[in-house]
Every structure is written in structure tokens, then in C-alpha cells.
Rosetta silent file (secondary structure, phi, psi, omega in degrees, C-alpha in Angstrom):
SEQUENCE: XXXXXXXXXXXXXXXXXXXXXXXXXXXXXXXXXXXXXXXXXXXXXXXXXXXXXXXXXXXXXXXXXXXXXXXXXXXXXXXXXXXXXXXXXXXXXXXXXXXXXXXXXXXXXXXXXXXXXXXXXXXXXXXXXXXXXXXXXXXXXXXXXXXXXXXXXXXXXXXXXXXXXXXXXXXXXXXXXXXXXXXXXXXXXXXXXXXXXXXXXXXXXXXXXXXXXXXXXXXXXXXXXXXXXXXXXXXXXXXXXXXXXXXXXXXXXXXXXXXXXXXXX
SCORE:     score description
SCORE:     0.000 S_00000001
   1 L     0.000  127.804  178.331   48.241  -19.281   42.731 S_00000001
   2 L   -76.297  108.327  170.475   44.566  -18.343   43.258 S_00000001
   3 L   -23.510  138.340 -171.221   41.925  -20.073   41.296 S_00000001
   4 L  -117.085  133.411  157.296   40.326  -17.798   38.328 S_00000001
   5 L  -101.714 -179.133 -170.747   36.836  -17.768   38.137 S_00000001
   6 L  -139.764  157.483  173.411   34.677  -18.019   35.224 S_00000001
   7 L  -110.910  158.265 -176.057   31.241  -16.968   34.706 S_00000001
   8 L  -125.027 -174.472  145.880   28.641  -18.859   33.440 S_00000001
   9 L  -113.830  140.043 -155.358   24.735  -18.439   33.160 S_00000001
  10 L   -51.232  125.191 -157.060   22.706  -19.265   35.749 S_00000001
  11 H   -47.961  -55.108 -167.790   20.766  -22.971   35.320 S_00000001
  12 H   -64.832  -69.248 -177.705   17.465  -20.844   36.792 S_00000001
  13 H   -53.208  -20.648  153.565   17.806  -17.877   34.666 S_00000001
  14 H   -80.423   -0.039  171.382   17.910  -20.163   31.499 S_00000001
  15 H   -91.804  -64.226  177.521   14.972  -21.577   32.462 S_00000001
  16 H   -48.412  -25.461  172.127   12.652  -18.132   33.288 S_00000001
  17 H   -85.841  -29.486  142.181   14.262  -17.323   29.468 S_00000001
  18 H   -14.818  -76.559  158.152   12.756  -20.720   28.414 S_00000001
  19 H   -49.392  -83.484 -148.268    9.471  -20.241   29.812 S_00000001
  20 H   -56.704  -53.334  159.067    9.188  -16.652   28.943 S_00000001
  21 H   -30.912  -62.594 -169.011   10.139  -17.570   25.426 S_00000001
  22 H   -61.952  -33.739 -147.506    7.779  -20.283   25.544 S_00000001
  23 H   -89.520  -55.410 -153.315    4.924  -18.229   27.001 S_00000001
  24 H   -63.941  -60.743 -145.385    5.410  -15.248   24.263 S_00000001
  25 H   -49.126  -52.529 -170.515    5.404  -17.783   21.357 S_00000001
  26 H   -68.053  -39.035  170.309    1.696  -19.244   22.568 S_00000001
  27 H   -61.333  -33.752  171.864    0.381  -16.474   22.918 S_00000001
  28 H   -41.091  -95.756 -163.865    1.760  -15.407   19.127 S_00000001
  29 H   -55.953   -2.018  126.436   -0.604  -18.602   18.031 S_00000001
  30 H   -20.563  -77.159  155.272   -3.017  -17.937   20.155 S_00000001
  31 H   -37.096  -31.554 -178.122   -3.618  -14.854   18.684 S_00000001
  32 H   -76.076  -30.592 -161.022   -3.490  -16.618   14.815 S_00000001
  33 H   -76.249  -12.786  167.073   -6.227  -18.702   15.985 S_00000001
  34 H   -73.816  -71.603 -167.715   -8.407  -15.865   17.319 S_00000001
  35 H   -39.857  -22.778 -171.789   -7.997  -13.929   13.914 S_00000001
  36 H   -68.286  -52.333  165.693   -9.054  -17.306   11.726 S_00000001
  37 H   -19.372  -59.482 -170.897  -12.073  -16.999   14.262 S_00000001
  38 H  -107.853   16.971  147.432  -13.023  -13.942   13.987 S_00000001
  39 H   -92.165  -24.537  126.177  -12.572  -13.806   10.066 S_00000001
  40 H    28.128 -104.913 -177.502  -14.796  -16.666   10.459 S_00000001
  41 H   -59.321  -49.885 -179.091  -17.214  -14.999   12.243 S_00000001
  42 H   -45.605  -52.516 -166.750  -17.308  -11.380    9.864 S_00000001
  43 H   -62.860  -35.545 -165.847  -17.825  -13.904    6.890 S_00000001
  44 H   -77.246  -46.283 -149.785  -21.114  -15.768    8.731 S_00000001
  45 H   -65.279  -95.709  166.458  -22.463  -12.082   10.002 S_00000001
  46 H    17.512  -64.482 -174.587  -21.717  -10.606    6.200 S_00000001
  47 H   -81.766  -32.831  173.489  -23.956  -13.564    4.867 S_00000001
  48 H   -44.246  -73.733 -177.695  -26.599  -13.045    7.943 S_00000001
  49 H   -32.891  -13.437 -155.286  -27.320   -9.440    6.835 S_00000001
  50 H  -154.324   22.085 -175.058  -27.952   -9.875    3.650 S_00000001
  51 L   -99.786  159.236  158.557  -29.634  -13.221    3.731 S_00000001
  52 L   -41.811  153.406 -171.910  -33.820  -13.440    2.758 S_00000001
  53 L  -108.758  134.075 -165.859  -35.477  -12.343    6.248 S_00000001
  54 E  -119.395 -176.844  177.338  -36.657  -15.292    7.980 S_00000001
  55 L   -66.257  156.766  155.045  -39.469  -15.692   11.038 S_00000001
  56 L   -79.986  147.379  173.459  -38.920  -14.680   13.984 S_00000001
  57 L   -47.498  136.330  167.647  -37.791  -17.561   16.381 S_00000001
  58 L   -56.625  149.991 -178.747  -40.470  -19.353   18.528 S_00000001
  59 L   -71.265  -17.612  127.968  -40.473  -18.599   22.094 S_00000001
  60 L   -10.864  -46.599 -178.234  -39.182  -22.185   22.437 S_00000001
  61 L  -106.759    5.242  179.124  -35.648  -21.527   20.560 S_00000001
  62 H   -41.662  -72.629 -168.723  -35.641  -18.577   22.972 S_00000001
  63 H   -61.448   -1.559 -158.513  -33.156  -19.973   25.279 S_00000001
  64 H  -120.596    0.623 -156.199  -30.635  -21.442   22.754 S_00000001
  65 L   -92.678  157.999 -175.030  -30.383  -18.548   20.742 S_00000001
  66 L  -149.805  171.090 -173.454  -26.467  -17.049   20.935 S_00000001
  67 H   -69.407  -53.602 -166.509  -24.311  -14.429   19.848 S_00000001
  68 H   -67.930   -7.374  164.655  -22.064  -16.612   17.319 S_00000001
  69 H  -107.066   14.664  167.753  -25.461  -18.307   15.748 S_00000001
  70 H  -166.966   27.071  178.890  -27.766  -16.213   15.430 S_00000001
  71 L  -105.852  118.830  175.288  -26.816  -12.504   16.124 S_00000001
  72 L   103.670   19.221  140.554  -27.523  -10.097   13.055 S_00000001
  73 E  -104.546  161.092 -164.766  -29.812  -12.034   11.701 S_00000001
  74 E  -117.394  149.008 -133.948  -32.303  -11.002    9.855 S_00000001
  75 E  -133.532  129.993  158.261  -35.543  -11.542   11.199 S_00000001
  76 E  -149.095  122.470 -162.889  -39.380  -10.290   10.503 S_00000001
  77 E  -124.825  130.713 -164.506  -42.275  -10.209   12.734 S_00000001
  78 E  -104.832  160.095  140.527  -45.803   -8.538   12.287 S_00000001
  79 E   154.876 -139.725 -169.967  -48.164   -7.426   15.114 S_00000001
  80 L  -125.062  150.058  137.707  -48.954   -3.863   16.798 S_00000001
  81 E   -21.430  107.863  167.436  -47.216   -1.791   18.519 S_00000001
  82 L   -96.079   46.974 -163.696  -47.303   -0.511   22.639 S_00000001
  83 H   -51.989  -40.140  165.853  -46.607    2.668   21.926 S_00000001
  84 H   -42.526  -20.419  147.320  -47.456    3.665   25.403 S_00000001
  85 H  -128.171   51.366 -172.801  -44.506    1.972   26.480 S_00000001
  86 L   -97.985  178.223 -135.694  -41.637    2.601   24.956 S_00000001
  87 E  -136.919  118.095  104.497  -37.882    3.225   26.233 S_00000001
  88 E    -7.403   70.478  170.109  -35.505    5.897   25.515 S_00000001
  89 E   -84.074  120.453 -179.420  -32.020    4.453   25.073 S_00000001
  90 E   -61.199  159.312 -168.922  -29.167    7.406   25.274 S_00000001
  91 E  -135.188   96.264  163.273  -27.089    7.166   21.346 S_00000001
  92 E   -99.154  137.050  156.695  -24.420    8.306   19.706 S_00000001
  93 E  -159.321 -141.698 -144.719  -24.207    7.557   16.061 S_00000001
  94 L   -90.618  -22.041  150.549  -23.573    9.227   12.811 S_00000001
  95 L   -35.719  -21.421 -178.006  -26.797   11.272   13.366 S_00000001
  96 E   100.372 -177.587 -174.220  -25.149   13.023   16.376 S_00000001
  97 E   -95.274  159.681 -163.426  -26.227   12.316   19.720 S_00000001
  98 E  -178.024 -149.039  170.538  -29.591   11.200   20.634 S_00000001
  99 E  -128.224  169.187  128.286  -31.687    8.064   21.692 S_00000001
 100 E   -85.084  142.783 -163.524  -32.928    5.072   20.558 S_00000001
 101 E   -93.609   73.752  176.131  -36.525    4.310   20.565 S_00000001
 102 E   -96.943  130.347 -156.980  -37.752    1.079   21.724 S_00000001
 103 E  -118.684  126.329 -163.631  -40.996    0.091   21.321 S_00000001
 104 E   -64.021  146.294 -172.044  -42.492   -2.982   22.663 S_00000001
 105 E  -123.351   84.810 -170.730  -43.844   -5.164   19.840 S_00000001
 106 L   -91.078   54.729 -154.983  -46.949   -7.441   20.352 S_00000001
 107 L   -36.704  150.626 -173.118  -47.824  -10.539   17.861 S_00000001
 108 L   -52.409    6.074  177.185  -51.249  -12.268   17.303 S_00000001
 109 L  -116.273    4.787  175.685  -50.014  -14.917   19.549 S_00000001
 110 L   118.267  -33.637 -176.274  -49.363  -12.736   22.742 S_00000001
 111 L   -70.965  158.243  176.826  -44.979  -12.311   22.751 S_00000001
 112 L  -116.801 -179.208 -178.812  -43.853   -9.371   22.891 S_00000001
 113 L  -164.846  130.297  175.413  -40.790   -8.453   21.554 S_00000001
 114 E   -59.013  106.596  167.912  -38.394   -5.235   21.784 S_00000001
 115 E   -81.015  116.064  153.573  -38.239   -3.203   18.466 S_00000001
 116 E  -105.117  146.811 -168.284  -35.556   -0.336   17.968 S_00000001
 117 E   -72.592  -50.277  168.089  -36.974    1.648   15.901 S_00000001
 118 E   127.204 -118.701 -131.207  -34.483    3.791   15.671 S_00000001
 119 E  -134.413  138.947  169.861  -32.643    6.922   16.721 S_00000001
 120 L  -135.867  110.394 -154.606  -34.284   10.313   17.326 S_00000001
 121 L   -22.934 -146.081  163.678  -32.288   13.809   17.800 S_00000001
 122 L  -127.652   19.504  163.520  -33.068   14.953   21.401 S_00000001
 123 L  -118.197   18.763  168.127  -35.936   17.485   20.527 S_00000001
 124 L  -129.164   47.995 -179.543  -37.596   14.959   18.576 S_00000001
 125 L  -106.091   -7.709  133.643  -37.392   12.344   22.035 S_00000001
 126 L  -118.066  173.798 -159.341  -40.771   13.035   22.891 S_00000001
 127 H   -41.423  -33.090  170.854  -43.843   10.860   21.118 S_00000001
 128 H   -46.022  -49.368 -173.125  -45.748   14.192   20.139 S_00000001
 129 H   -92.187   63.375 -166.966  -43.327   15.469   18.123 S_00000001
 130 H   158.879   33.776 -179.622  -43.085   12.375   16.163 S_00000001
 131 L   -78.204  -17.277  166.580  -46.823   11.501   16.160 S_00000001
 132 L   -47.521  -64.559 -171.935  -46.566   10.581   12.159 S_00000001
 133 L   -76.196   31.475 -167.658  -44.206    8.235   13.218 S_00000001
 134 L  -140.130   77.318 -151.214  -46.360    6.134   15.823 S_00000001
 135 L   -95.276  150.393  169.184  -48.546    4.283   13.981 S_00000001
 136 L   -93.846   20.736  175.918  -51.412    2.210   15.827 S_00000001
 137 L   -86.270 -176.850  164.986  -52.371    0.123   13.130 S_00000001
 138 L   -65.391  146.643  149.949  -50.695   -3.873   12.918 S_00000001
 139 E  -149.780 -157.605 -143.900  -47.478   -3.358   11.219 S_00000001
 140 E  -153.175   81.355 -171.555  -44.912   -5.532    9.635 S_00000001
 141 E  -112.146  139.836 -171.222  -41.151   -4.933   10.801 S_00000001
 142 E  -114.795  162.016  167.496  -37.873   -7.042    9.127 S_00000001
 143 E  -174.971 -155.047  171.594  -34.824   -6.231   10.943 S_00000001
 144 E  -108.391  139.167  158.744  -31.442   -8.037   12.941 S_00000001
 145 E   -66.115  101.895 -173.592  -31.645   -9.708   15.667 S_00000001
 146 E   -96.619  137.822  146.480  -29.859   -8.333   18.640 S_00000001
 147 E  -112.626  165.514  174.654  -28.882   -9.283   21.800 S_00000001
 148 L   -10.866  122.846  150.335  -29.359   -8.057   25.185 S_00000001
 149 L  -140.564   96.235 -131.834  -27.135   -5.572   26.788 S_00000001
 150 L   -71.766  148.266  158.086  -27.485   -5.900   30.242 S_00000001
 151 L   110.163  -64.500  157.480  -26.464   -3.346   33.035 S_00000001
 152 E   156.095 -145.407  167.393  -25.424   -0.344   30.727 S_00000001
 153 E  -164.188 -174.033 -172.354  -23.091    1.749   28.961 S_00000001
 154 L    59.864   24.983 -178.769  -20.989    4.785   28.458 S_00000001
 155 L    74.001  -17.679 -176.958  -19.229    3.852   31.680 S_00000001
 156 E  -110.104  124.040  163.575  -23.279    4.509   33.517 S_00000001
 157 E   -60.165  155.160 -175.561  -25.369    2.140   34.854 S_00000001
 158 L   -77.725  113.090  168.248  -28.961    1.721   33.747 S_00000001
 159 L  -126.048   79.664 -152.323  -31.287    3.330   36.081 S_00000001
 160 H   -37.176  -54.936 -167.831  -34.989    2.015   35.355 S_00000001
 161 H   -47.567  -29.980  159.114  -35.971    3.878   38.610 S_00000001
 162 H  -116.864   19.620  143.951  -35.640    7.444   36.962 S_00000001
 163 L   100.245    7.675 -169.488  -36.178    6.353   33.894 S_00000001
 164 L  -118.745  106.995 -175.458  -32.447    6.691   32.386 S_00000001
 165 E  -130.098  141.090  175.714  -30.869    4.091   30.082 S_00000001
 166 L  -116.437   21.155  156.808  -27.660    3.294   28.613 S_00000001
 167 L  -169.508  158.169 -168.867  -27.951    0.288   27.092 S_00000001
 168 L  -105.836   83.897  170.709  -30.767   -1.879   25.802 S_00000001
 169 L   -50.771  140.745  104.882  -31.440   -4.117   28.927 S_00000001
 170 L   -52.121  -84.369  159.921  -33.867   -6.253   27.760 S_00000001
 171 H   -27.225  -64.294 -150.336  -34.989   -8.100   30.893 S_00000001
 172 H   -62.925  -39.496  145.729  -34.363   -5.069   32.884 S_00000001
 173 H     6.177  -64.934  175.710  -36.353   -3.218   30.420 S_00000001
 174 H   -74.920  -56.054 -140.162  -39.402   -5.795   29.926 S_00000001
 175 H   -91.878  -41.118  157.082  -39.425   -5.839   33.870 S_00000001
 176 H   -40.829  -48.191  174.083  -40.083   -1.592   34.057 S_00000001
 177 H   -55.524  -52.531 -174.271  -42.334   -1.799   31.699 S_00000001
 178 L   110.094   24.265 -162.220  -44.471   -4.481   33.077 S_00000001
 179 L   -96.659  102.160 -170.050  -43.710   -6.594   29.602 S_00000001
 180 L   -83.599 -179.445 -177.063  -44.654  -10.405   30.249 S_00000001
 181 L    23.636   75.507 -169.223  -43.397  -12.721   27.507 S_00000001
 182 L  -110.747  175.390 -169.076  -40.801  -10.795   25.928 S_00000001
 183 L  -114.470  166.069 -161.351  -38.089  -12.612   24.058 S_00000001
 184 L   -89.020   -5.447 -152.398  -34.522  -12.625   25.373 S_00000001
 185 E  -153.885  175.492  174.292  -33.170  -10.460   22.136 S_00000001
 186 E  -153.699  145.980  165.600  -34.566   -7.157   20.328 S_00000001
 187 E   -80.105  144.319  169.091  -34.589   -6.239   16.510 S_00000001
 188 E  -122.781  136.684 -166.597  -33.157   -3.548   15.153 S_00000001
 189 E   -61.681  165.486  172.472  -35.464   -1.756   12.133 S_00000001
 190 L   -78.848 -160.999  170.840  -33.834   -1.417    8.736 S_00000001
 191 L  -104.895   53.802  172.137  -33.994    1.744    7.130 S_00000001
 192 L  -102.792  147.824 -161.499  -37.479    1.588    5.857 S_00000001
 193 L   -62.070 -172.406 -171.291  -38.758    5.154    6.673 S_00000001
 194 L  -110.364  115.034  176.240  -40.732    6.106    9.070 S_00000001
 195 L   -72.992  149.836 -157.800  -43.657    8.641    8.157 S_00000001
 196 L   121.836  -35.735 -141.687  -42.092   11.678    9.767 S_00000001
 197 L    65.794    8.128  163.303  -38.784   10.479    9.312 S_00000001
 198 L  -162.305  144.869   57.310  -38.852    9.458   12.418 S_00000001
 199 L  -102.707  150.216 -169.021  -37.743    7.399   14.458 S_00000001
 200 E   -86.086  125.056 -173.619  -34.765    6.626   11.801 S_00000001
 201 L  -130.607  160.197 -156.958  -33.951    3.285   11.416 S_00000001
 202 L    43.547   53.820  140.154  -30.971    1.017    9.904 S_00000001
 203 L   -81.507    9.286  174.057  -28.428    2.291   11.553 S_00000001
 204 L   -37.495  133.185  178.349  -27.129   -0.862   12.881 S_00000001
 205 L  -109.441  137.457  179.666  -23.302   -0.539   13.107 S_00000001
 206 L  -144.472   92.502 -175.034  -21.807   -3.702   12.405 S_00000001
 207 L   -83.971  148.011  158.566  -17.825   -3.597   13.538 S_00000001
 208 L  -159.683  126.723  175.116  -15.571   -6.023   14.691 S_00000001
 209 L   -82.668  129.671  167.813  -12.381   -5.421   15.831 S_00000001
 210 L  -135.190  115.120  117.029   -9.510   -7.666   14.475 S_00000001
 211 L   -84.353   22.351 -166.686   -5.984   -6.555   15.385 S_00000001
 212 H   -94.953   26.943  144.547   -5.300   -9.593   16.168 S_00000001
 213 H   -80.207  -16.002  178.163   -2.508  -10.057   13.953 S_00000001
 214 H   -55.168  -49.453 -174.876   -0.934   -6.940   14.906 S_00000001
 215 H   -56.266  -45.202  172.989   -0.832   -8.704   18.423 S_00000001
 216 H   -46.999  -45.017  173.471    0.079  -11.803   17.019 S_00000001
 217 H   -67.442  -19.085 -177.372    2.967   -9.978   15.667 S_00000001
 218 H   -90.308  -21.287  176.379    3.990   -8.304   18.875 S_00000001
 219 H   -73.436  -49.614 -166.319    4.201  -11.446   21.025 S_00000001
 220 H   -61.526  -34.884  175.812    6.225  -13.160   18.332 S_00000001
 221 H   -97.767   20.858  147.509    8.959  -10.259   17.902 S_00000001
 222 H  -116.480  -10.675  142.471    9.159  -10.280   22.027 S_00000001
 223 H   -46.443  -51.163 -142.366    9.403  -13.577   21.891 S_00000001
 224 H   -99.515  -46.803 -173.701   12.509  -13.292   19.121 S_00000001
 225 H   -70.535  -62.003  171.254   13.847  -10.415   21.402 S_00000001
 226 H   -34.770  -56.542 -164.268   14.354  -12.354   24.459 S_00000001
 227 H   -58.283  -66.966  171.953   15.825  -15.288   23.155 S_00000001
 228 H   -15.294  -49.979 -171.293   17.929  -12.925   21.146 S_00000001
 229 H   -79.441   -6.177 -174.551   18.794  -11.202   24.930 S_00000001
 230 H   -94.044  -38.121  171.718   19.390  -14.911   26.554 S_00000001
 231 H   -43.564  -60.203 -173.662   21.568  -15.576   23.711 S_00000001
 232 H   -82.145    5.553  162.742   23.996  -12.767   23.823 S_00000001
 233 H   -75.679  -76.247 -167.803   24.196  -13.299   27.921 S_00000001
 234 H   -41.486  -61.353  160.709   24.907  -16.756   27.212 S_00000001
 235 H   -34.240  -44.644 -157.132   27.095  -16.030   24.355 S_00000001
 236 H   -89.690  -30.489 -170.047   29.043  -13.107   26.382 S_00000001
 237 H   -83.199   -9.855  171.747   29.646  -15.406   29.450 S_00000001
 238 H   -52.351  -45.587 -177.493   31.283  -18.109   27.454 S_00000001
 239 H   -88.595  -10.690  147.271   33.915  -15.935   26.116 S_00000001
 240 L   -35.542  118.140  165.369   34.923  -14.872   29.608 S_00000001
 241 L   -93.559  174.515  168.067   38.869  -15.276   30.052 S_00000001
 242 L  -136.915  160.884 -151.625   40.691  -15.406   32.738 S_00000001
 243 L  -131.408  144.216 -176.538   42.331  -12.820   34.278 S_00000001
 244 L   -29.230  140.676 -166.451   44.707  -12.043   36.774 S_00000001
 245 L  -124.202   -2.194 -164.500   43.217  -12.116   40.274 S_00000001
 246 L   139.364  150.746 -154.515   45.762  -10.923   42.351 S_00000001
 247 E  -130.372  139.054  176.959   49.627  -11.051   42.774 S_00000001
 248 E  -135.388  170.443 -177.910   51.437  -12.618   45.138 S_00000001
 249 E   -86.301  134.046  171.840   55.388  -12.132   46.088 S_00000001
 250 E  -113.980   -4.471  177.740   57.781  -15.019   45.591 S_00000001
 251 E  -159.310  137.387  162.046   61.026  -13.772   46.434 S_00000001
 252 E  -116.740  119.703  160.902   61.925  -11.116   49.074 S_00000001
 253 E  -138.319  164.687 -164.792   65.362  -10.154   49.769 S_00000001
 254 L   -97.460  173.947  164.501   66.942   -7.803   52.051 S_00000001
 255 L   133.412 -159.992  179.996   69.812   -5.551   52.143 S_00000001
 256 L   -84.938   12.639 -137.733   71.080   -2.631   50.607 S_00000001
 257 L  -148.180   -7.493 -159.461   70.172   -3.971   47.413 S_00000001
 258 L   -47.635  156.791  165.074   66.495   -4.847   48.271 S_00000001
 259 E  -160.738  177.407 -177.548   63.915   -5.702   45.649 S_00000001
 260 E  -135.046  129.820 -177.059   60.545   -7.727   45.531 S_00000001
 261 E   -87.233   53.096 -140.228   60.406  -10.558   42.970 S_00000001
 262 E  -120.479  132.097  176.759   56.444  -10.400   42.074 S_00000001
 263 E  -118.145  133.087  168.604   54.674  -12.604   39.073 S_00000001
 264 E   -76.752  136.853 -179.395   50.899  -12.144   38.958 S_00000001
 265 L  -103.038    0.000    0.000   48.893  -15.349   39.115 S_00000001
């Protein structure tokens, strides 16, 4: 009689369901620990925004300054204006599409600092037709503190050589210009007007995406489904029987009378 086999599941394959298990779960809590994070963070921006407007930082705290301490805050710094060199950033925002205006900003002690002013259609992008709104006196601007964003946007690189930008480079920015001592960040104006109405200011969008419980939730129920799929593998090879495997003859006899004598094994 021929041994019946049985199946089992494989030593390796409960292990890659192990892992895999293992992997989905951490990532699950991963995921809780980014959302506490970034509900966190929404709560400190929330109170930044809306806090008393404070100095602007010394050219000192320059280097230390960061996104999670000190971005969106709000910040106000007097001196005049370089209208002669300001920057064109392409814009979309709820205004339609357009630019932002950034105008170098130079205080009684010499820094300069990027202002956007804010956003102007694209027949009001150059300074003539917005000469209200360019004033050469000292002025007095409160705003958030941004940072840099180097390189570009909209999928296009920033290309200071004609003069076409898609994100508000600082550095690269300050270095077209010719701007020495510029701070590492740029303010963005509230919405006090402009005479003109333009350039339009406080339009700051200030978003954060958190889906990350949705994610959290997606690892954890793929997590639930494997094990669930290692289970019923496991489960189904247990309850393998065994089954006939083959037959073999045990009694032959001859004659006129023949027959075969056969029990399956």
C-alpha cells in the first residue's frame, strides 16, 4: 500500500505571512503617529497666525530658523522698499492666475529681506500699471514668515537667466538681483490694501494635508486581510484527508472463469 500524502503549509511561506503581517501593522502605527504630529503641528501654526506680530528675527537667528518653529509666523519689519528690483513669481490662487510680487525690503540697519506683496492679474504685472501701489516712502509691513522654495514649481524649473520663476527661490532670487544680506525666509503681506488695490495681499493659503488616518486605516485592514488569507491556507491544509492514491491488484486468477481481485489503497 502506497503512502498518502498530506499537505501542510510551507515553514517559509508562514514566515513571508509573518513578516508581511508584521510590516502592514507598523506601518498602521506609523501612520497614528504621523497624524498626532501633524494635528500637533495645525494647532502650533493656528496659534502662530493669529498671535500679536512680533520683530523680525536678527540676522543671527537666521540660520536656526525652521519650518516646524517658526514658519507662519507672524512677523513685522519697517524700512523702504527696492522697488527697482522686484520678482515676478508665476500664481494661481483664488484670484485666477497671475504672479506674485516680490519686492526686496531694506531696514535702517542694511538686511534686506523678501516681501510678497502679493498677487497681481497678468495685465496688472507691470510696475506702471500699479504705480499707486509702489510707494517710495519707509513703510511698515506685518506679515508670516515663509520659507524658501528653492528650484521651482508647477513641474518648471526656475530660470533667473530669462527672468521666469516658479517658485520663490530666495537665495536664487537675492543672487539675480544682486541682494547682499538677505535673510534665508520671505514674508508674506496680510491683507492690508494696497493703494490701487494692488498688489493684493493676504492670500496666504495655509493647508495641510492629513489623511493619515485614512492610510492608517488601509495598512491595518491589509494587514487583517492577509492574516485572514494565511489563516484559511493554513486552516484548509489541515483538513486535508487522505485519499486513495492508486490501486493495486491482489489476486489474479486465470481460466475460464477469470477475474481481478482489486482493493484500492
Amino acid at each position: 500500500m502506497t503512502a498518502a500524502r498530506d499537505r501542510s503549509v510551507s515553514p517559509l511561506l508562514a514566515l513571508v505571512a509573518l513578516l508581511g503581517v508584521a510590516g502592514l501593522v507598523a506601518l498602521g502605527v506609523w501612520q497614528i503617529e504621523r497624524r498626532a504630529w501633524k494635528l500637533a503641528l495645525i494647532d502650533r501654526v493656528e496659534q502662530r497666525i493669529h498671535a500679536v506680530p512680533e520683530p523680525m528675527p536678527s540676522p543671527a537667528s537666521w540660520p536656526a530658523i525652521d519650518a516646524s518653529n517658526d514658519e507662519y509666523r507672524r512677523i513685522t519689519v519697517a524700512g523702504r522698499f527696492l522697488q527697482d528690483r522686484e520678482t515676478l513669481v508665476q500664481a494661481v490662487t483664488e484670484e485666477g492666475p497671475g504672479f506674485w510680487v516680490l519686492t526686496p525690503l531694506q531696514t535702517a540697519g542694511g538686511t534686506i529681506v523678501l516681501i510678497n506683496r502679493g498677487f497681481v492679474p497678468p495685465e496688472r504685472r507691470e510696475p506702471a500699471s500699479r504705480r499707486e501701489g509702489n510707494p517710495a516712502t519707509p513703510v511698515a509691513i506685518t506679515g508670516l514668515l515663509r520659507l524658501t522654495e528653492p528650484k521651482g514649481g508647477f513641474l518648471r524649473s526656475n530660470d533667473p537667466g530669462s527672468n521666469r520663476w516658479y517658485s520663490r527661490d530666495v537665495e536664487a532670487i537675492a543672487a539675480a538681483r544682486g541682494l547682499p544680506r538677505t535673510a534665508l525666509f520671505f514674508i508674506d503681506a496680510d491683507a492690508t490694501p494696497n493703494p490701487g488695490g494692488y498688489p493684493k495681499g493676504g492670500l496666504t493659503v495655509v493647508t495641510f494635508h492629513n489623511n493619515h488616518l485614512i492610510y492608517a486605516l488601509t495598512w491595518f485592514g491589509l494587514a487583517i486581510m492577509l492574516a485572514g488569507a494565511f489563516l484559511r491556507a493554513a486552516g484548509g491544509a489541515a483538513l486535508v484527508r487522505r485519499r486513495p492514491v492508486g490501486a493495486r491488484i491482489l489476486a489474479r486468477r486465470t481460466g475460464s472463469d477469470a477475474e481481478e481481485v482489486v482493493r484500492s489503497v
